[in-house]
C-alpha positions as CSV (number, residue, x, y, z in Angstrom):
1,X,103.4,197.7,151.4
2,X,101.7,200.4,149.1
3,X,105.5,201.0,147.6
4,X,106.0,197.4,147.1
5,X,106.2,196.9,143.6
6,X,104.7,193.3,142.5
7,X,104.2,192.0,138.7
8,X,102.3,188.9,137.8
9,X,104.0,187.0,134.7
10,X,103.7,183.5,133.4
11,X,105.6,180.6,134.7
12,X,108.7,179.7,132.6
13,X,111.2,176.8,132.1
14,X,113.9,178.8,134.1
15,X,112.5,179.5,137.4
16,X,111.9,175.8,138.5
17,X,114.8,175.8,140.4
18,X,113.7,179.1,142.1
19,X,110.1,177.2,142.4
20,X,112.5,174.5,143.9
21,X,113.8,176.6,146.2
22,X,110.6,178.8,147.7
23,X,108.4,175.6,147.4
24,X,111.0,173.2,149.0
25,X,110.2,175.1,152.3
26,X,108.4,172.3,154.8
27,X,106.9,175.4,156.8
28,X,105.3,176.5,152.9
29,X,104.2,173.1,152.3
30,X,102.3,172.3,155.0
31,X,99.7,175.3,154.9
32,X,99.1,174.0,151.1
33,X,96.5,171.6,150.2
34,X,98.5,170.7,146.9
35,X,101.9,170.8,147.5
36,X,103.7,168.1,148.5
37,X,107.0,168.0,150.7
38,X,109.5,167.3,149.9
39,X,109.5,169.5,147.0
40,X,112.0,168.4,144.4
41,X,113.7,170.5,141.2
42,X,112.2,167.6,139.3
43,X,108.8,168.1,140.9
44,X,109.3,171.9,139.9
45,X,110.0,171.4,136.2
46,X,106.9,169.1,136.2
47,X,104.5,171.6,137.7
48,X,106.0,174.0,135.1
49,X,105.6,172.4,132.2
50,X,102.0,171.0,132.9
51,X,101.0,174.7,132.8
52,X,101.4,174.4,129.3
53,X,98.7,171.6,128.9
54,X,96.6,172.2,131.8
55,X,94.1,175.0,130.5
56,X,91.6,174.7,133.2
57,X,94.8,176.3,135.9
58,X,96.0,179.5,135.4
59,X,99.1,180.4,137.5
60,X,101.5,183.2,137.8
61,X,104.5,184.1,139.2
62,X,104.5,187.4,141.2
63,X,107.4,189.1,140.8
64,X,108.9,192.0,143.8
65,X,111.6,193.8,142.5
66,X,112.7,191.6,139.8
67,X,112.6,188.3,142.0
68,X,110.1,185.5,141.7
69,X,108.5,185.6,145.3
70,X,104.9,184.1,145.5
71,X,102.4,182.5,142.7
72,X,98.7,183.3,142.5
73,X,96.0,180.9,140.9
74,X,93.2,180.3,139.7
75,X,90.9,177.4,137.9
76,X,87.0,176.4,137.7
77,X,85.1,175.9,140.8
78,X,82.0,173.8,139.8
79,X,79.4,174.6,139.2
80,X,80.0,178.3,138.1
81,X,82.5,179.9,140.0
82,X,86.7,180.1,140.2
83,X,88.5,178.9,142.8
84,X,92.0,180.9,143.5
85,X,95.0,179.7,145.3
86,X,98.3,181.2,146.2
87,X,101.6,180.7,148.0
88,X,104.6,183.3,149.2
89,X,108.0,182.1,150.0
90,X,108.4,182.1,153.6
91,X,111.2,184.8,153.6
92,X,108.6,187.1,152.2
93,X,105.9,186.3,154.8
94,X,104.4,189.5,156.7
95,X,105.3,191.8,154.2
96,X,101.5,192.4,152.3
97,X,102.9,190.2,149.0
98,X,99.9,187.8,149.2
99,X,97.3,190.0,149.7
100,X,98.9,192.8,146.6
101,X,99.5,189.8,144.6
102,X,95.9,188.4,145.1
103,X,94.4,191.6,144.7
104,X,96.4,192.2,141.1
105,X,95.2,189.1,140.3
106,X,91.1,190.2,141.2
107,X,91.8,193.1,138.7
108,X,93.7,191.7,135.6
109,X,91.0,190.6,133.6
110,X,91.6,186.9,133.9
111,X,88.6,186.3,136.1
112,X,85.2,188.2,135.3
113,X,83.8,190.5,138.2
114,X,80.5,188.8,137.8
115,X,81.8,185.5,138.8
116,X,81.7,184.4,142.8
117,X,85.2,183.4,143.4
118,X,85.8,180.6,145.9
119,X,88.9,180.6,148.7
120,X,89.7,177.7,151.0
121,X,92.7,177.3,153.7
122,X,93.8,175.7,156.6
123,X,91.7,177.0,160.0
124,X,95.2,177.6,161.5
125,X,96.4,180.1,158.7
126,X,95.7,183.3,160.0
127,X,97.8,184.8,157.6
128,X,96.2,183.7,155.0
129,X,92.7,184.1,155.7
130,X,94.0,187.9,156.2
131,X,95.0,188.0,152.8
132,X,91.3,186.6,151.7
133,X,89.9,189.3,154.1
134,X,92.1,192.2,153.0
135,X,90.6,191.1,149.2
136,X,87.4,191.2,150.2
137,X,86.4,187.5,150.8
138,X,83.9,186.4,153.4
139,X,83.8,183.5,155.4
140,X,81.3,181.0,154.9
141,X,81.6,177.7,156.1
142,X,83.6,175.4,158.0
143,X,85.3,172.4,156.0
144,X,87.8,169.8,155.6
145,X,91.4,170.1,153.0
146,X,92.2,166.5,152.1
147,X,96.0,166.3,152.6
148,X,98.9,163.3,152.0
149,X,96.1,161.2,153.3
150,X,95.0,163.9,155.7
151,X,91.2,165.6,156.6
152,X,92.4,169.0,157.6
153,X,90.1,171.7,159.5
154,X,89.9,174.4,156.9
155,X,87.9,177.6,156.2
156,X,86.2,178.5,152.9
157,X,85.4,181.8,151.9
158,X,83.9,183.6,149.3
159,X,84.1,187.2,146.8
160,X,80.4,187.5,145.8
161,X,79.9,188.6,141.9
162,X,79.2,192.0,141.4
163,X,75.8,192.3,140.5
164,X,76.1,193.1,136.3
């Protein structure tokens, strides 16, 4: 994956049908606490353009040669940490994109080193709790995702702050 070459960027207006499309994927959906499925166009252009009024999320689209392939998160986990989130499109599974894309996220500048910084996902997502572990997140506790209605086994993990 080390000549994988991935860019974070801001969401815009024109990839909601490429949101659409990734997102849209019941077998993406259901390893997310927030996404719904379906997954609409409309629901895409939505999401999208709440970015713009939402200041307490901070998403961005990870781009692999060119192509929008995954987003990575993040937003306010009370009461003083961040909370960060991400998805891949499932095409793009297995190939190292989540944990690259997390870990340029880590070192951006968009969340302070001295701030703990708060994971959860579904028990069942190995893949994803690879990517936490690959970024240098612990596991901490057992817990429940709240889902369409849904208490979902789920495993939180954490980045300690670096001592300043």
């Amino acid at each position: 994956m080390s000549d994988v070459q991935l860019r974070l960027r801001e969401f815009r207006a024109e990839d909601a049908s490429r949101v659409a499309q990734l997102v849209g994927d019941k077998e993406l959906s259901k390893w997310t606490s927030s996404i719904p499925y379906p997954y609409s166009l409309e629901d895409a252009q939505v999401w999208i353009e709440s970015m713009k009024t939402d200041s307490s999320r901070s998403s961005y689209a990870v781009e692999w040669d060119g192509k929008l392939v995954a987003c990575v998160a993040h937003w306010p986990e009370e009461p003083d940490g961040i909370e960060v989130g991400y998805w891949v499109g499932r095409e793009y599974w297995g190939k190292g994109i989540g944990s690259k894309a997390l870990g340029l996220l880590l070192v951006s500048g968009h969340i302070s080193p001295e701030t703990d910084i708060y994971a959860k996902v579904m028990a069942a997502n190995i893949g994803s709790r690879r990517v936490l572990e690959k970024c240098g997140f612990s596991f901490y506790e057992n817990g429940r995702i709240h889902k369409a209605g849904n208490d979902l086994e789920a495993k939180f993990y954490i980045r300690r702050a670096r001592a300043s």
